[in-house]
C-alpha positions, 0 to 999 in steps of 0.5 A, a space after each residue: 504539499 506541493 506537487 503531491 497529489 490530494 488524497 482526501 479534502 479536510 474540511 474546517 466548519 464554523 469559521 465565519 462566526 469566528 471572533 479571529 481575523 481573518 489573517 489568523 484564521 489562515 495561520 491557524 489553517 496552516 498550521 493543521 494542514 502542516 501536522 496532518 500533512 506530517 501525520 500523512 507522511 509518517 502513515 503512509 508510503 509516498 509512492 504507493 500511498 500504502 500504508 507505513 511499515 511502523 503502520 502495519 507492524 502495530 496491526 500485524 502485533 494485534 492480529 499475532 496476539 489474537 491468532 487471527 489472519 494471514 499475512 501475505 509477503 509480495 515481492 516484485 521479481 526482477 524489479 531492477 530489469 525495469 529501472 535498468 532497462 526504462 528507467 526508475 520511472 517505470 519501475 515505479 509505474 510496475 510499484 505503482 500497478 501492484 499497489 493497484 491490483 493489490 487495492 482491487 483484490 484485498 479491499 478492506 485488508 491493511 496493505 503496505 510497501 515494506 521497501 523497494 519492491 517489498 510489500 505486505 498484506 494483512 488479511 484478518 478473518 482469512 484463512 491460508 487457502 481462501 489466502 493462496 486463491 486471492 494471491 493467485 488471482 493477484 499473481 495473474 492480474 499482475 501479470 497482465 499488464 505489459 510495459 514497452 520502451 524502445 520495442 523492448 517489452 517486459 512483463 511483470 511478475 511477483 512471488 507471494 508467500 503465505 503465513 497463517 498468524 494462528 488458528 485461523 490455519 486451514 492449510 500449508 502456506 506459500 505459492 
């Protein structure tokens, strides 16, 4: 869509031996990048590019049925400080950044933006303590960042609590 940043490229193969016109051919064309581009929008968050809620709920039901993982629940603290005080730019730019710590240090984990400041992490094969240590290191990678408007500074900051789906429990939950 327009003004939308690109997140993939969809490559189509085998047109030029295609008995359509060509100005079928770009209706057809069209036509699959609009209903990719609405598969898109119902998988993932605009903002963040996270997956869904409805996206994670269903891999949050499988993981719950196998005792398997834990579930992470970040909440950005005082996010309001920041759309009152900059500007819901900013806040967005603080939305944005966690979504970035959170991709660095949960690869390969399924990560969503449940709404405004709420997110969530599903960490299949993890266990609560292997958990606190990565939410830890998310807390402080987090904080690092500084955000500066007018001579005001503020600093980030984001509250983790922890849940073990089943089995997989190696310890007590929440940081």
């Amino acid at each position: 869509s327009p003004g939308r940043p690109a997140h993939g490229i969809l490559a189509l193969t085998g047109w030029r031996h295609s008995r359509f016109s060509e100005r079928r051919l770009i209706r057809v064309i069209r036509y699959v990048v609009s209903h990719v581009d609405s598969l898109l929008d119902r998988d993932y968050d605009d903002l963040t590019g996270l997956a869904s809620w409805p996206v994670f709920e269903r891999e949050l039901a499988a993981a719950t049925a196998a005792d398997d993982g834990v579930v992470m629940a970040m909440d950005v603290d005082r996010l309001h400080v920041f759309n009152e005080t900059f500007g819901r730019e900013v806040g967005d730019e603080v939305l944005l950044h966690l979504a970035t710590v959170l991709r660095d240090a949960l690869p390969g984990h399924l990560l969503t933006r449940i709404t405004g400041d709420q997110f969530a992490a599903l960490l299949r094969h993890t266990g609560v303590d292997e958990a606190r240590v990565l939410g830890e290191r998310i807390c402080v990678r987090f904080r690092e960042r500084c955000f500066e408007r007018d001579g005001q500074i503020h600093r980030a900051s984001v509250s983790i609590g922890i849940s073990a789906l089943g089995a997989v429990s190696d310890g007590d939950g929440g940081m």
